[in-house]
PDB file of N, CA, C and O in Angstrom:
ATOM      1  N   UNK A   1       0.822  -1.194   0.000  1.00  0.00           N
ATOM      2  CA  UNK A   1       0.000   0.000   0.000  1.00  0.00           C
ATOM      3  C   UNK A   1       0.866   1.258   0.000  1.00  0.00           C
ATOM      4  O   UNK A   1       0.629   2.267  -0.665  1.00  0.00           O
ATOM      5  N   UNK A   2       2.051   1.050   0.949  1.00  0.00           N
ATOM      6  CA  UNK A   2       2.776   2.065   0.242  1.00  0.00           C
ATOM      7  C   UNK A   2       2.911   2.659  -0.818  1.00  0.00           C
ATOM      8  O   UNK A   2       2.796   3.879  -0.935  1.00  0.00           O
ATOM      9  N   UNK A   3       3.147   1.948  -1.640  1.00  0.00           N
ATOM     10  CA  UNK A   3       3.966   2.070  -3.027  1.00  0.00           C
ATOM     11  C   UNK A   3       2.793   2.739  -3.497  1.00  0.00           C
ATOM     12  O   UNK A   3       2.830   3.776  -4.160  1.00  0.00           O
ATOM     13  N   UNK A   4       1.765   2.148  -3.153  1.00  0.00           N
ATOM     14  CA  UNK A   4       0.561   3.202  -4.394  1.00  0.00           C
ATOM     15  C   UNK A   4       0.405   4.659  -3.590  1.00  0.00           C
ATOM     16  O   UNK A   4       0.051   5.660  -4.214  1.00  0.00           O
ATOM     17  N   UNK A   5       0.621   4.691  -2.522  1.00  0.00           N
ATOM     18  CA  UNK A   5       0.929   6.397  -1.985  1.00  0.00           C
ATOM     19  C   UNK A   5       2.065   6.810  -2.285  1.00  0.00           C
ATOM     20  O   UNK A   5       2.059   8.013  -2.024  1.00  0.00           O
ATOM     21  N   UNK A   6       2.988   6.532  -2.662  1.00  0.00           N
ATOM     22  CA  UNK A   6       3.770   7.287  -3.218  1.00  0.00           C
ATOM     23  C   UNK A   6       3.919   7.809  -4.491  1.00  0.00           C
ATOM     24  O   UNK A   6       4.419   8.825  -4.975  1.00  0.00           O
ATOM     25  N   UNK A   7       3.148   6.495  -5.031  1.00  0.00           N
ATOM     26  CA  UNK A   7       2.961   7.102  -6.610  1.00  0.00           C
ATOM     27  C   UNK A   7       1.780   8.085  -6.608  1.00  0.00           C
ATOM     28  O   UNK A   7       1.526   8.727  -7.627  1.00  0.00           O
ATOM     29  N   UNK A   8       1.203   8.191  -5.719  1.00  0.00           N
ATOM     30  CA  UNK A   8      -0.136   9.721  -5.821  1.00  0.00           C
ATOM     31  C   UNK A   8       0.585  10.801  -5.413  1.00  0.00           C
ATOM     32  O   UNK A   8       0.511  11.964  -5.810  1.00  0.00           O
ATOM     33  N   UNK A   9       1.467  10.190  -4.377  1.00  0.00           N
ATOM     34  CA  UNK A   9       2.280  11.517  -3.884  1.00  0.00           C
ATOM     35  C   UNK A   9       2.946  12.100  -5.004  1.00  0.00           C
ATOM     36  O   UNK A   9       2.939  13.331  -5.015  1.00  0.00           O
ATOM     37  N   UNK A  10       3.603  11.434  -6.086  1.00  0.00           N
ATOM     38  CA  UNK A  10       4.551  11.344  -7.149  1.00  0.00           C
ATOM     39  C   UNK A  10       3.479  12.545  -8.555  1.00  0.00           C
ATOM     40  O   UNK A  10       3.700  13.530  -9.259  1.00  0.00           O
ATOM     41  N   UNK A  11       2.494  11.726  -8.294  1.00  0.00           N
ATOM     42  CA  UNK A  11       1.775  12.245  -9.425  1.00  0.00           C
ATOM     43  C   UNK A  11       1.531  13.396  -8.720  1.00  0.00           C
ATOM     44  O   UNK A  11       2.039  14.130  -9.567  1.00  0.00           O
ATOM     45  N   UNK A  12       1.129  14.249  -7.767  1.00  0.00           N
ATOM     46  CA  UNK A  12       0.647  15.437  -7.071  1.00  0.00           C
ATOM     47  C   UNK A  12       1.674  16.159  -7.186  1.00  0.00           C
ATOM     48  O   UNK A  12       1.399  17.248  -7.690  1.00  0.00           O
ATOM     49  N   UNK A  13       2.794  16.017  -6.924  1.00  0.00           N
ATOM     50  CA  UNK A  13       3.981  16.894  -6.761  1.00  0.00           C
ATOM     51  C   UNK A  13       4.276  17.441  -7.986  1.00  0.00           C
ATOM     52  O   UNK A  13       4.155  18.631  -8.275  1.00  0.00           O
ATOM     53  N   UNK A  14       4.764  16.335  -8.883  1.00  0.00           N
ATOM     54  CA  UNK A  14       4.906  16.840 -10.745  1.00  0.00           C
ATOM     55  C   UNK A  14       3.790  16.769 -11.091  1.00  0.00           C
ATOM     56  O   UNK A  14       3.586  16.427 -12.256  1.00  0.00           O
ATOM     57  N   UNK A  15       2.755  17.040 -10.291  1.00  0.00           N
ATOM     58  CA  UNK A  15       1.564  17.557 -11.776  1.00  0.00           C
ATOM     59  C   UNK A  15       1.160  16.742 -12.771  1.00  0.00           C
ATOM     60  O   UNK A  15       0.215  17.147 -13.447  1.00  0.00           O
ATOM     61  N   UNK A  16       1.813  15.309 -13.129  1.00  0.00           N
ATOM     62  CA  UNK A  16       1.768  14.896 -14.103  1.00  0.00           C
ATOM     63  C   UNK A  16       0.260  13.954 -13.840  1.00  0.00           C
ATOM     64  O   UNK A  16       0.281  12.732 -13.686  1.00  0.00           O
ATOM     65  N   UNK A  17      -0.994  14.778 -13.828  1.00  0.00           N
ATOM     66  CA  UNK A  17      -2.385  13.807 -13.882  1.00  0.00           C
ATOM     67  C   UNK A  17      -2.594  13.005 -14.805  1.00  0.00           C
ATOM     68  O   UNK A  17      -3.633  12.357 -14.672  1.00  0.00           O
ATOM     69  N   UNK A  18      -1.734  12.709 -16.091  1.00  0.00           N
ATOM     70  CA  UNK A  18      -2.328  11.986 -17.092  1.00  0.00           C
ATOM     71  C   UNK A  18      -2.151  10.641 -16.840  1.00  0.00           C
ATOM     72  O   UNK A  18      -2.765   9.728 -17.392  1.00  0.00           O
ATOM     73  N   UNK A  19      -1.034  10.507 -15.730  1.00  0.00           N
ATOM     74  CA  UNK A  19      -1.109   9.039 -15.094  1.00  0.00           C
ATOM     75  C   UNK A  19      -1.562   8.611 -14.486  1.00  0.00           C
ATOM     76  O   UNK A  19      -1.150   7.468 -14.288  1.00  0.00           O
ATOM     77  N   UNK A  20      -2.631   9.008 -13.740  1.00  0.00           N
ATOM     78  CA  UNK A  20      -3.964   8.307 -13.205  1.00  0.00           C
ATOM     79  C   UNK A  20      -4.434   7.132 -13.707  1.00  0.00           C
ATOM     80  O   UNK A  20      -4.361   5.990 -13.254  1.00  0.00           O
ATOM     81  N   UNK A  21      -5.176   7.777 -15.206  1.00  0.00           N
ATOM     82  CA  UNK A  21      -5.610   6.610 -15.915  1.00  0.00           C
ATOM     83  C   UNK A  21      -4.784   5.180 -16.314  1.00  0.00           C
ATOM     84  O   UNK A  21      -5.279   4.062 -16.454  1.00  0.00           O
ATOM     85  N   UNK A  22      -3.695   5.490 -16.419  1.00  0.00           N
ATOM     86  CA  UNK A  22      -2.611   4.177 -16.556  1.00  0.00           C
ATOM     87  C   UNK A  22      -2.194   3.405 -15.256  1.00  0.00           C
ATOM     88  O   UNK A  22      -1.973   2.198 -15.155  1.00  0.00           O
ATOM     89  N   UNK A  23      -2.112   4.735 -13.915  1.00  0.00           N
ATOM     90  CA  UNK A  23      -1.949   3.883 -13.135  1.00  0.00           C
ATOM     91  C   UNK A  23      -3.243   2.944 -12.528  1.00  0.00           C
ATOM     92  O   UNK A  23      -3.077   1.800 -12.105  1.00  0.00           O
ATOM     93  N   UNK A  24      -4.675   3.701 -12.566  1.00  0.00           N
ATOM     94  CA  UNK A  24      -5.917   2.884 -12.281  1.00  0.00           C
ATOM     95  C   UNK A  24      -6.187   1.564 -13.580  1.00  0.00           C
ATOM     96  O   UNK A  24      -7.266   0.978 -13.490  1.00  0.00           O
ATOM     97  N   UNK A  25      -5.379   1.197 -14.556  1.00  0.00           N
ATOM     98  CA  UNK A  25      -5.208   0.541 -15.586  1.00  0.00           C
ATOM     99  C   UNK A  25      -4.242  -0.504 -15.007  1.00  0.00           C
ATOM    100  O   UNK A  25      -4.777  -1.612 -14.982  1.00  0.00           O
ATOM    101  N   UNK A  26      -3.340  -0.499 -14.668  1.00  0.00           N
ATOM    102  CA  UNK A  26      -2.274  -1.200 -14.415  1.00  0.00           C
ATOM    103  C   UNK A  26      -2.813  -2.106 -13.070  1.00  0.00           C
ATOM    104  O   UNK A  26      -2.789  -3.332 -12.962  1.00  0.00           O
ATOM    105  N   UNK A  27      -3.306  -1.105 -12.082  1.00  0.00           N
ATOM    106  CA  UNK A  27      -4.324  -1.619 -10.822  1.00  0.00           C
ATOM    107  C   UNK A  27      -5.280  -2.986 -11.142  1.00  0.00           C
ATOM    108  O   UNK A  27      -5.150  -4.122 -10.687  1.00  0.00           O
ATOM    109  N   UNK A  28      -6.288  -2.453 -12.094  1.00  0.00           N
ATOM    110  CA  UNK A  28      -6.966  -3.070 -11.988  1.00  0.00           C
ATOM    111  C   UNK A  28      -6.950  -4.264 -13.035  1.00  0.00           C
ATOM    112  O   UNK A  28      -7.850  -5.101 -12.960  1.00  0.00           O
ATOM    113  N   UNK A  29      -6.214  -4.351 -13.763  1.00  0.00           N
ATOM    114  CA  UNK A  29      -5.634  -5.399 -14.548  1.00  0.00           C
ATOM    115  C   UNK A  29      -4.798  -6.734 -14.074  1.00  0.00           C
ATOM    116  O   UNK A  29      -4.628  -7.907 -14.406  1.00  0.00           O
ATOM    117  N   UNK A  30      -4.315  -5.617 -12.906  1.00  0.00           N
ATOM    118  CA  UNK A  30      -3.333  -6.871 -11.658  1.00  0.00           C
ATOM    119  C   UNK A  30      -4.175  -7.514 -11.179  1.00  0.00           C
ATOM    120  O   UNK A  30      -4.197  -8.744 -11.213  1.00  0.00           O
ATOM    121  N   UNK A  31      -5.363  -6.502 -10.431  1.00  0.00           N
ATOM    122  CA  UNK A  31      -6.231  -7.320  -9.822  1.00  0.00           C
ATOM    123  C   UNK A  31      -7.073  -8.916 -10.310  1.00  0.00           C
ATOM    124  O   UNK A  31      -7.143 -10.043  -9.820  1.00  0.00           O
ATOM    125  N   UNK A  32      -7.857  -7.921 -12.090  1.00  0.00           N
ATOM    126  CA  UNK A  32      -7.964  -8.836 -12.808  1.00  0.00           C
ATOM    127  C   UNK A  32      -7.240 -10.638 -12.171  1.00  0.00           C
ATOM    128  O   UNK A  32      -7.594 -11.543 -11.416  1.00  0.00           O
ATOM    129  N   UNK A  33      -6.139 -10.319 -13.030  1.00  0.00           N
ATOM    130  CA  UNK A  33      -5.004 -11.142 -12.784  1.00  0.00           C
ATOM    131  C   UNK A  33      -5.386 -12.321 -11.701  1.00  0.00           C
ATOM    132  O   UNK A  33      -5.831 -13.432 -11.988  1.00  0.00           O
ATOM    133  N   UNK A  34      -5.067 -11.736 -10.209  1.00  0.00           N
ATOM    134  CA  UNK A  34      -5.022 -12.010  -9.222  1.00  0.00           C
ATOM    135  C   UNK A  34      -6.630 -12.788  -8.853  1.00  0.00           C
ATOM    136  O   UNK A  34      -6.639 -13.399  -7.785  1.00  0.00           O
ATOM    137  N   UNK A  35      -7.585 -12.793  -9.436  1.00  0.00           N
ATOM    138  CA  UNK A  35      -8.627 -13.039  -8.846  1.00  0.00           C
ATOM    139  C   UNK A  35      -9.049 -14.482  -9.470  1.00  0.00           C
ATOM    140  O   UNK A  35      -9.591 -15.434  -8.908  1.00  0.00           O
ATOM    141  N   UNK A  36      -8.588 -14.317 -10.926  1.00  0.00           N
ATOM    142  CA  UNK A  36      -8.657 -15.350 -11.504  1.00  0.00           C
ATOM    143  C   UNK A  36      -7.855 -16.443 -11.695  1.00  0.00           C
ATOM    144  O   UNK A  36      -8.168 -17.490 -12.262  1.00  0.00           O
ATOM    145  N   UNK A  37      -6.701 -16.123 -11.148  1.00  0.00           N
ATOM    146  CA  UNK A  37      -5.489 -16.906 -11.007  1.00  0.00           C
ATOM    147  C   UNK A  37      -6.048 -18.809 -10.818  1.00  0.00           C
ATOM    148  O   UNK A  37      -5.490 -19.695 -11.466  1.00  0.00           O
ATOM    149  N   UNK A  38      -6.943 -19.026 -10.048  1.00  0.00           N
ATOM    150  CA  UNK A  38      -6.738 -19.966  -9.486  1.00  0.00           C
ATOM    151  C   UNK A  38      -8.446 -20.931 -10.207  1.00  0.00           C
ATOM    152  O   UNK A  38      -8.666 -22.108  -9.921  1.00  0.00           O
ATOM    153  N   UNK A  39      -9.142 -20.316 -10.864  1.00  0.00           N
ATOM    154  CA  UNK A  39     -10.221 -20.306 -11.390  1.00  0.00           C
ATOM    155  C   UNK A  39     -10.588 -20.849 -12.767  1.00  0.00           C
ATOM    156  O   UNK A  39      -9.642 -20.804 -13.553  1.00  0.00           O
ATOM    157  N   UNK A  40     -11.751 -21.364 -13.272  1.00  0.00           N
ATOM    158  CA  UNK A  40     -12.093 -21.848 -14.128  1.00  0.00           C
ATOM    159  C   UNK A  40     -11.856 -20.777 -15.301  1.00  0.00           C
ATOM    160  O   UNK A  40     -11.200 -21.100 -16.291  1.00  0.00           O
ATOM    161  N   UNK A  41     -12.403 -19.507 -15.166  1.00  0.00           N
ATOM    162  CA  UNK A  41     -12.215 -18.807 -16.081  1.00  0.00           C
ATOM    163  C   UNK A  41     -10.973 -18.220 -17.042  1.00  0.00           C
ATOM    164  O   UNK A  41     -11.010 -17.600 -18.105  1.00  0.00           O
ATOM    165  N   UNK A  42      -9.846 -18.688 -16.204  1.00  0.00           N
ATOM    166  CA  UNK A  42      -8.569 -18.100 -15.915  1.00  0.00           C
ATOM    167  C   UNK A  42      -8.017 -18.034 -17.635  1.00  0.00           C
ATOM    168  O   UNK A  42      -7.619 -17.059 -18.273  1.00  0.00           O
ATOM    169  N   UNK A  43      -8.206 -19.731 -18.136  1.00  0.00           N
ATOM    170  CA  UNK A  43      -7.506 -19.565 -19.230  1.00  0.00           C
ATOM    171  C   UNK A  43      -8.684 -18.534 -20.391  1.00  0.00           C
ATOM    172  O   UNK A  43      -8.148 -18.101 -21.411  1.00  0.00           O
ATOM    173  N   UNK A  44      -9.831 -18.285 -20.224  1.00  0.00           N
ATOM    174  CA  UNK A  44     -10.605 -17.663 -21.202  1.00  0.00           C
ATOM    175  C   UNK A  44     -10.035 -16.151 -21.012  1.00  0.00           C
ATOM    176  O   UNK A  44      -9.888 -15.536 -22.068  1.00  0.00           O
ATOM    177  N   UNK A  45      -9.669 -15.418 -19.726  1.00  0.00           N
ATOM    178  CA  UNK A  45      -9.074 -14.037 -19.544  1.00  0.00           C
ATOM    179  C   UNK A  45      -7.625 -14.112 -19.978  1.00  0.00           C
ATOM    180  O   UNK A  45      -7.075 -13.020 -20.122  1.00  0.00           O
ATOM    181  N   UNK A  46      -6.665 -15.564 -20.294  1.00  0.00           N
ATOM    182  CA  UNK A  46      -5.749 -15.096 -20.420  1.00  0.00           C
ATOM    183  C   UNK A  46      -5.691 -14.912 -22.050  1.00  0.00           C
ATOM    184  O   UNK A  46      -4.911 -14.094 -22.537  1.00  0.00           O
ATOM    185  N   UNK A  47      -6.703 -15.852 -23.012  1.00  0.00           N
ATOM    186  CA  UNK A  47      -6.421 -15.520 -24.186  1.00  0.00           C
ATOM    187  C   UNK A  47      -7.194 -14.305 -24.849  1.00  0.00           C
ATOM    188  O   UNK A  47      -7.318 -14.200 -26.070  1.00  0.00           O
ATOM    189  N   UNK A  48      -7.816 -13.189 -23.725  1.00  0.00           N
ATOM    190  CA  UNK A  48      -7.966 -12.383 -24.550  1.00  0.00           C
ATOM    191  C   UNK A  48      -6.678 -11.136 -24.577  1.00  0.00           C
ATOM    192  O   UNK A  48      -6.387 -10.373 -25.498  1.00  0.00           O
ATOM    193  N   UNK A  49      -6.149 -11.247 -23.400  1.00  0.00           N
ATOM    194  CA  UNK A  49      -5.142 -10.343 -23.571  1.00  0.00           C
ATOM    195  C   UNK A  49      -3.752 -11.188 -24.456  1.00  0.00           C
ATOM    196  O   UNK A  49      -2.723 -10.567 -24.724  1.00  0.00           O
TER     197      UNK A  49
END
């Protein structure tokens, strides 16, 4: 949990907002990831990416 406060801290300081969207992209793609890992669906999410 750190790490994702620092990267807001990161993005606040330089201004740079356009990484929001990549970083809420990257988030929730892991999550993705992570949920299905162990699941029936797993191989149908992995061949769409």
């Amino acid at each position: 949990m750190s790490i994702f406060m620092e990267l807001l801290r990161f993005v606040h300081a330089r201004k740079k907002y356009w990484m929001i969207p990549i970083l809420f992209l990257f988030v929730s793609l892991g999550g993705l990831l992570i949920l299905v890992k162990g699941s029936v669906v797993a191989p149908f999410i992995y061949t769409i990416f």
